[in-house]
C-alpha positions in Angstrom: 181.1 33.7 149.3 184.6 35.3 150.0 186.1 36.2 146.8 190.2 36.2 145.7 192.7 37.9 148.2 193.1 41.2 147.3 196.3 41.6 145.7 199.0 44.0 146.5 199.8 46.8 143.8 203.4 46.3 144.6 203.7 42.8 144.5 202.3 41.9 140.8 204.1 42.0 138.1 204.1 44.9 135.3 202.6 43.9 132.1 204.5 44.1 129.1 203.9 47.6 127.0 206.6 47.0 124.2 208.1 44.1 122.7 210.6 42.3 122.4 213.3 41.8 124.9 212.3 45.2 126.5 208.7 43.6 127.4 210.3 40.6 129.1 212.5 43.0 130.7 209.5 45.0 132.0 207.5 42.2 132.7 209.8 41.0 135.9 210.2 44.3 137.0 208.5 45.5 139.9 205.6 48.2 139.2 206.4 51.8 140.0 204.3 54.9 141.0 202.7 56.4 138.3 204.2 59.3 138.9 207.6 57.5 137.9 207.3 56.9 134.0 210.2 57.7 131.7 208.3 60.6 130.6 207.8 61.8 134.1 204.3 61.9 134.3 202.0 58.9 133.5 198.2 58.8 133.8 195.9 56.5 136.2 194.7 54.6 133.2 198.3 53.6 132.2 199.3 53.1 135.7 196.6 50.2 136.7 197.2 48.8 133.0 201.2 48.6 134.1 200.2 47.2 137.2 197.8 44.3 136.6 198.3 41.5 133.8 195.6 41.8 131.3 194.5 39.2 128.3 194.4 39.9 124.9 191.6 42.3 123.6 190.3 43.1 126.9 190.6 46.2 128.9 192.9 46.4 132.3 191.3 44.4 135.0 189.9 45.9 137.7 191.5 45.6 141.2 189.9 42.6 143.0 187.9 43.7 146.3 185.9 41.4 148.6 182.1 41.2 147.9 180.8 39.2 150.8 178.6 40.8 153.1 179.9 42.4 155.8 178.8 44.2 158.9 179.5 47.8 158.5 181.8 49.4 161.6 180.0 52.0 163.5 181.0 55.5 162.1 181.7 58.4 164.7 181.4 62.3 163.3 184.4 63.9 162.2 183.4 66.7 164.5 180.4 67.5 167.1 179.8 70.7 165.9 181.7 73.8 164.5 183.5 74.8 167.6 185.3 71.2 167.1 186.5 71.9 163.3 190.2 72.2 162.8 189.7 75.6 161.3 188.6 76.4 164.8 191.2 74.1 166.9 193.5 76.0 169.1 197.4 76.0 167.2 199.6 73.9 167.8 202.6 74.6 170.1 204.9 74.9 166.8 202.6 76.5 164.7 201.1 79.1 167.4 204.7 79.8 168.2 205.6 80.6 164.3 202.5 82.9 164.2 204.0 84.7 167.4 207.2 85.2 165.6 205.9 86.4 162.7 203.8 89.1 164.5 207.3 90.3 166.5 208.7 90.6 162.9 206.4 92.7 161.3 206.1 94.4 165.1 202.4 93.8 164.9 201.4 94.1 168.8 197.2 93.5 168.5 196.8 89.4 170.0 196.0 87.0 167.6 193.1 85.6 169.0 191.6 82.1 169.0 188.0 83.0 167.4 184.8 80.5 167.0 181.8 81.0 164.8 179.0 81.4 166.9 175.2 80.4 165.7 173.5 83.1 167.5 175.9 86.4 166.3 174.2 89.1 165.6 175.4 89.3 162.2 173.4 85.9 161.5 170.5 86.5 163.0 170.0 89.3 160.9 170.4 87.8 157.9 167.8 84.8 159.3 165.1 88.1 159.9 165.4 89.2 156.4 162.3 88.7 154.5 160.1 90.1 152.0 158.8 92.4 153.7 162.4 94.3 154.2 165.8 93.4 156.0 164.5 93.4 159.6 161.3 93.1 161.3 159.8 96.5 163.5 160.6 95.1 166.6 163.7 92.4 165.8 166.3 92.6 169.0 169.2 91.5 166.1 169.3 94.9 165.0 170.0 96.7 168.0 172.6 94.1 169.2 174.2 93.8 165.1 174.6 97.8 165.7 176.4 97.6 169.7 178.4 94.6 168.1 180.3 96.9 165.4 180.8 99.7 168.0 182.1 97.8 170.4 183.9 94.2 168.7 187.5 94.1 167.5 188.6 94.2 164.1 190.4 90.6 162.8 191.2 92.0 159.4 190.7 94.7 156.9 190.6 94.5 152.8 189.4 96.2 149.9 185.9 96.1 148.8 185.1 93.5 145.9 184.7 96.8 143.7 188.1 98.0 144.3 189.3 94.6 144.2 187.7 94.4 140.7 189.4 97.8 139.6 193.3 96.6 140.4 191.9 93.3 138.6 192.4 91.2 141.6 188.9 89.2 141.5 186.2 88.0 138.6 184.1 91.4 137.8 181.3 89.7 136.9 180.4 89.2 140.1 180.4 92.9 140.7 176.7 93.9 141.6 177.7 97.6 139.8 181.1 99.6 139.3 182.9 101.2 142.4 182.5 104.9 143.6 185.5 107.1 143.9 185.4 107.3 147.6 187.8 104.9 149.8 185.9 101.9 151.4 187.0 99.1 152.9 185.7 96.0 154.6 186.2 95.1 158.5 185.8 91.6 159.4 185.1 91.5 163.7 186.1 88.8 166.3 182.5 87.2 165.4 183.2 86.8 161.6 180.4 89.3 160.3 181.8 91.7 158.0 181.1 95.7 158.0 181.5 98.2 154.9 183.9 100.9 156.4 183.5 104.6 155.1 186.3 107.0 156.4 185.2 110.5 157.2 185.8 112.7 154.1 184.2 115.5 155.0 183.2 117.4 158.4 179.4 118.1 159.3 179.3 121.4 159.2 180.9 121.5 155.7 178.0 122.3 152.9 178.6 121.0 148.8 179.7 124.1 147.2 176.7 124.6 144.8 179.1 125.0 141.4 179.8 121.2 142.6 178.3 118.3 140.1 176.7 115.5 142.6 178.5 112.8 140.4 182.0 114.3 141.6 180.6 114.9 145.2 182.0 114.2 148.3 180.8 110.9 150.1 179.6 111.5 153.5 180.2 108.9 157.0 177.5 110.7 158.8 175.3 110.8 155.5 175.3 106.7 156.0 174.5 106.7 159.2 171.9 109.2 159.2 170.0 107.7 156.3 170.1 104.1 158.3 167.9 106.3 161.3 165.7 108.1 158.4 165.1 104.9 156.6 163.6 103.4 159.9 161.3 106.4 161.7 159.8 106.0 157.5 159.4 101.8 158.2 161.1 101.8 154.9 164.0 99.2 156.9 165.6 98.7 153.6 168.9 100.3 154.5 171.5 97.5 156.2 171.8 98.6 159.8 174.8 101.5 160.0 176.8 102.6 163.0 179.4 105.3 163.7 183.0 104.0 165.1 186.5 105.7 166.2 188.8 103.3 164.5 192.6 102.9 165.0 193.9 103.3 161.6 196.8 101.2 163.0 196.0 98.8 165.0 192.6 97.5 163.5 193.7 98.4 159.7 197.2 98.6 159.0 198.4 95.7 161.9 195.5 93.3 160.7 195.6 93.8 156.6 197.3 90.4 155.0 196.8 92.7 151.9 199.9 94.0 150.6 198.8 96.8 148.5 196.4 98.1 151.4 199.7 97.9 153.4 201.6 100.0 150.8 199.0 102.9 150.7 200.1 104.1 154.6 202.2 106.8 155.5 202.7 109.6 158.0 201.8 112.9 157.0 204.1 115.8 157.8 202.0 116.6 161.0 202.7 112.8 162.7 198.7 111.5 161.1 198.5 108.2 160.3 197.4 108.4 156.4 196.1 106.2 154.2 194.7 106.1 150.7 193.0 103.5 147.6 194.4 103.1 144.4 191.5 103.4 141.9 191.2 105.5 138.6 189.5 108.8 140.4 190.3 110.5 143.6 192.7 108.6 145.4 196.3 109.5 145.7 198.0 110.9 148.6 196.3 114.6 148.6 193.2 112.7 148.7 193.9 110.6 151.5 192.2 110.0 154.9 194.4 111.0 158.2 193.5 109.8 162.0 194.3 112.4 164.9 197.0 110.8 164.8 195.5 107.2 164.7 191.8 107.4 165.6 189.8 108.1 162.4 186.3 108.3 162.3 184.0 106.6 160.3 180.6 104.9 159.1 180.0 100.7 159.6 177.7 99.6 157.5 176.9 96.1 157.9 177.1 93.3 155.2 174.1 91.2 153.6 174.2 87.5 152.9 176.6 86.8 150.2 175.7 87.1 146.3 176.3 83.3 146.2 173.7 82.5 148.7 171.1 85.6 148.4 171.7 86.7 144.4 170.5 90.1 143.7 169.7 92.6 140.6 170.9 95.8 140.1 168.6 97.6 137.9 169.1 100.6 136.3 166.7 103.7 137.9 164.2 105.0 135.6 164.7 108.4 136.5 168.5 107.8 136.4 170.5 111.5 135.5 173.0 112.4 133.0 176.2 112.2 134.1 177.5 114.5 131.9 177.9 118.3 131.9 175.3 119.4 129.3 173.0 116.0 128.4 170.0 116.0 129.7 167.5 112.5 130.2 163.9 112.3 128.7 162.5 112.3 131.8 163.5 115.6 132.5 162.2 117.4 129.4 158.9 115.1 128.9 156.2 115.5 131.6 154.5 112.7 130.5 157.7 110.5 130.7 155.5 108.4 133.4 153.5 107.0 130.8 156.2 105.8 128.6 157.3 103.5 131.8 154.0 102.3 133.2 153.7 100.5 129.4 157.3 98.6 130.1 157.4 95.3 132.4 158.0 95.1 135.4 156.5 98.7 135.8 153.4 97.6 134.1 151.8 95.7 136.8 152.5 94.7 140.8 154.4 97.0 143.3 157.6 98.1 141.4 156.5 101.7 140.3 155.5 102.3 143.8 158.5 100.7 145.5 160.6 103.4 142.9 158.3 106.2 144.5 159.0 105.3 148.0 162.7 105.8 147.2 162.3 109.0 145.6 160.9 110.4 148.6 163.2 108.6 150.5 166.5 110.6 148.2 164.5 113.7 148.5 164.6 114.2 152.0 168.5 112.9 152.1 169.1 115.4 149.0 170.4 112.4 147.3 170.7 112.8 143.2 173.0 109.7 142.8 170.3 107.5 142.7 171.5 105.7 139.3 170.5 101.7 139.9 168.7 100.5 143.0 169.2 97.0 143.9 166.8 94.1 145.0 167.2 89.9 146.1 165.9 87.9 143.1 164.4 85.6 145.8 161.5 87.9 146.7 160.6 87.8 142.8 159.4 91.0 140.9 157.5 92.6 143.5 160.3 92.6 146.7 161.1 95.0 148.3 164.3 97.8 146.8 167.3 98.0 148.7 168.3 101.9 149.9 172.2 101.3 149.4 175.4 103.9 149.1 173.3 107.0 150.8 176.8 108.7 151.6 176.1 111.5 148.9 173.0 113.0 150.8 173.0 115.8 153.4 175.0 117.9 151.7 173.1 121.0 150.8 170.4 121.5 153.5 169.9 125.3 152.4 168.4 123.9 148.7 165.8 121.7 147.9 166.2 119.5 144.8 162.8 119.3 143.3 163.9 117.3 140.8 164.2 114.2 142.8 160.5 114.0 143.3 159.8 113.5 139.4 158.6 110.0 139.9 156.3 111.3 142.3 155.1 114.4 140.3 155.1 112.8 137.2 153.1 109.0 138.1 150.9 110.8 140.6 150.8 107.7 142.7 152.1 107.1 146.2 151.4 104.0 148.8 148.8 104.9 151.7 151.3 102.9 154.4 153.6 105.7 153.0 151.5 108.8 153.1 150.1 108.4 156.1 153.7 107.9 158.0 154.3 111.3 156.0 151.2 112.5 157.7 152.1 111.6 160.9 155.8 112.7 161.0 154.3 116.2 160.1 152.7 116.8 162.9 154.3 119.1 165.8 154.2 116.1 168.8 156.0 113.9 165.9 158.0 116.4 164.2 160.5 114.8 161.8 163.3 116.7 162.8 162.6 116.0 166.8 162.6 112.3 166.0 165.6 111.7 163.8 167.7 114.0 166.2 166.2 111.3 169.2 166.8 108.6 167.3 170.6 109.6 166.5 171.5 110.3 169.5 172.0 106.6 169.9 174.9 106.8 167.8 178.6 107.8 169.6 179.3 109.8 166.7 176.6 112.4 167.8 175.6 114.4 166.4 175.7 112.9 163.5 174.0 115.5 161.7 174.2 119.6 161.9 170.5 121.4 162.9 170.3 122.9 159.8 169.8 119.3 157.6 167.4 118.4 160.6 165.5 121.5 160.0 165.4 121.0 156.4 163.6 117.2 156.9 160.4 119.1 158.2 160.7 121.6 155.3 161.4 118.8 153.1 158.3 116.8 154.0 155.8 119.5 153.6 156.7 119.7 150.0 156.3 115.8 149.6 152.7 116.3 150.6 152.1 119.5 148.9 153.2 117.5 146.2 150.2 114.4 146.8 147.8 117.2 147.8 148.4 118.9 144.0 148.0 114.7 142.6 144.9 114.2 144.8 143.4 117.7 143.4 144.1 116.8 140.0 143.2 112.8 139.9 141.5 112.0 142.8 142.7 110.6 146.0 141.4 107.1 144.8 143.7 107.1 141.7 146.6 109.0 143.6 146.5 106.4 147.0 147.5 102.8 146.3 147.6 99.9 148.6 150.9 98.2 148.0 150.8 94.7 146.8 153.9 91.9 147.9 153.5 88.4 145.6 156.9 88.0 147.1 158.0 84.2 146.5 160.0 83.3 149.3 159.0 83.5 153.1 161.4 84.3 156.2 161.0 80.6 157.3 162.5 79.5 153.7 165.0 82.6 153.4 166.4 81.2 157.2 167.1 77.9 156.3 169.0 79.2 153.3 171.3 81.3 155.4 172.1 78.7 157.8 173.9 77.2 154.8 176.2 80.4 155.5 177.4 80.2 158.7 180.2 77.5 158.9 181.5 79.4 155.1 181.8 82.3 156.4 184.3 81.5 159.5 186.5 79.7 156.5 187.1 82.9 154.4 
């Protein structure tokens, strides 16, 4: 059964709201928007009770619809897939035309290009391979392709990190994973909309850290990044994101594709015709601490994004061995040999992999000569026993005529070590698999070599002979059956499960 017509709003008849003469008055009036009130403003509520007649003591009536059955029409998509979203719609003639003017005014010359999203980019498919195991498998072809990608794709725009971001107050800082450094970064978005961390070249390779020099006011290192990407995987660590070296135009893929303003103001041209640029944050950057190209071409580390915090949440916990970062203080772990105990008797230490994971990295910052390692950083997804992420390496290779002892106290002090670990120690040791004659191999991929000077090659192999003089002094002192642990994963998430969560990524990530 059909029910009433459905009335027209602006046919019926407001009903009255005052009294009087000034009701009757209202009452033969036609309704207005409810945007129209005397006040100027005038809510929904008081708009459909204006609109419709009511009866006494009961509330507005609704509007009338039609409740007899009908056959629903037969609904087409909005769009067949991403490549048919408006967001990804050629412009039209007006609007491609205003973008062309715009670029002429600014005299920005790089084309504006009409980009897609594309499922299988390289980018994507290496967030689909992370698992709990680490952020790519041995022998996963997304890698290699991820790392010939930032190379070789074009820049679309350039913008602070979120740290910086945070510092100038421009975003939430809660959402900081852990407060900026006091190096200039910035983040690269390519034609394929992944996104790269961009580390300008600060200081050359055949530069040493003065050794008066703190390592909290150090120098942070391109080639350091990149090296420590190649270390990380000859160890099977793979928990460093996949880092490449680039030549970047300063001008053309920076300044010309920047939409931010104070990124644009930090730009100049130095009195020998380099094309300058510098952050503004509370440490070292103003203009005698700004990074020059020859005159444009700057070189520089690409270290390649992981999913967003939204999507993959992760922890940044402090280190246990964490240093003072003071002049004279001094942590407990550094005066108490027995420190060890004290954190085997906390969670998450207690039990599962974590103690070993923190080992793994020690020997991991020991053969970098990294001392910054003050939080490490791991996906809340995998649970208690995933795997630790290896991130902001750029302060080793500094000093490859002294070896920092120190960074081994987890080692020296627990006395424990995983055997996967040990026995890729073992193997890098000897002369056909020298670690030196490998990483130098394996970075000559890069077009930045070489990336590193002989002299921090050399020091690797010296390096690793005092990691397992190190386990040889545990295993004399323990046993080798106390000292050499199998590692143990009870992570809670598998690949399969971590894919279909990143798919949820793709078409976001092509809106930002």
């Amino acid at each position: 059964v059909k029910g009433p017509p459905i009335l027209n709003l602006h046919q019926m008849p407001r009903a009255p709201i005052g009294t009087g003469k000034e009701n009757a008055r209202r009452h033969e009036t036609p309704a207005r928007s409810w945007t129209q009130d005397r006040s100027g403003r005038l809510g929904k509520e008081r708009y459909l009770a204006a609109s419709f007649p009511r009866l006494p003591n009961t509330p507005y009536p609704v509007r009338p619809v039609d409740i007899s059955w009908k056959v629903a029409p037969e609904r087409k998509p909005r769009v067949n897939g991403i490549g048919d979203h408006p967001a990804n719609l050629p412009l039209p003639p007006l609007l491609f035309r205003r973008h062309k003017l715009y670029r002429q005014e600014l005299n920005l010359t790089s084309p504006a290009a009409l980009l897609q999203l594309k499922m299988e980019a390289s980018w994507l498919q290496f967030h689909l391979g992370i698992n709990r195991y680490g952020l790519y498998s041995r022998s996963s072809p997304a890698v290699n392709q991820l790392l010939h990608d930032m190379q070789d794709f074009s820049m679309i725009s350039a913008d602070y990190s979120q740290d910086e971001k945070a510092l100038l107050g421009a975003c939430d800082c809660t959402q900081i994973v852990k407060p900026s450094g006091v190096h200039l970064k910035l983040v690269l978005r390519f034609q394929d909309f992944g996104k790269a961390m961009f580390k300008p070249m600060r200081q050359k390779r055949e530069e040493e850290t003065p050794e008066d020099l703190f390592y909290f006011v150090d120098f942070q290192r391109h080639n350091a990044e990149i090296a420590a990407f190649h270390l990380d995987r000859i160890l099977d660590f793979r928990r460093v994101p996949p880092t490449v070296g680039r030549l970047v135009n300063v001008t053309k893929e920076i300044l010309e594709v920047t939409k931010n303003e104070i990124l644009q103001s930090v730009f100049f041209v130095s009195p020998a015709s380099n094309v300058c640029f510098f952050a503004k944050c509370p440490y070292m950057c103003k203009t005698e601490y700004a990074v020059c190209g020859n005159p444009h071409l700057l070189e520089g580390s690409l270290s390649a994004f992981l999913p967003s915090l939204n999507l993959a949440p992760r922890l940044s916990i402090p280190n246990p061995w964490i240093r003072s970062y003071s002049f004279t203080g001094k942590e407990e772990w550094e005066v108490n040999p027995l420190y060890c105990n004290t954190v085997k008797e906390v969670y998450p230490y207690s039990s599962g992999s974590r103690l070993l994971n923190i080992i793994d990295m020690a020997v991991f910052d020991f053969l970098t000569g990294n001392m910054d390692r003050h939080h490490y950083e791991m996906f809340t997804k995998f649970g208690d026993d995933g795997f630790l992420l290896h991130l902001d390496n750029a302060r080793g290779f500094g000093r490859h005529s002294h070896d920092e002892l120190s960074i081994l106290a987890p080692l020296a002090q627990c006395c424990v070590i995983k055997r996967t670990t040990l026995l890729r120690l073992q193997l890098l040791a000897l002369p056909e698999y020298q670690l030196s004659d490998v990483m130098r191999e394996s970075l000559l991929q890069d077009r930045l070599a070489p990336v590193l000077a002989e002299p921090h090659l050399l020091a690797l192999d010296r390096r690793l002979q005092l990691i397992l003089q190190a386990v040889r002094t545990c295993i004399d002192a323990h046993g080798e059956g106390s000292v050499v642990k199998n590692g143990h994963f009870c992570g809670a998430l598998t690949s399969l499960h971590w894919g279909f969560l990143v798919l949820q990524q793709g078409s976001n990530q092509a809106s930002e």
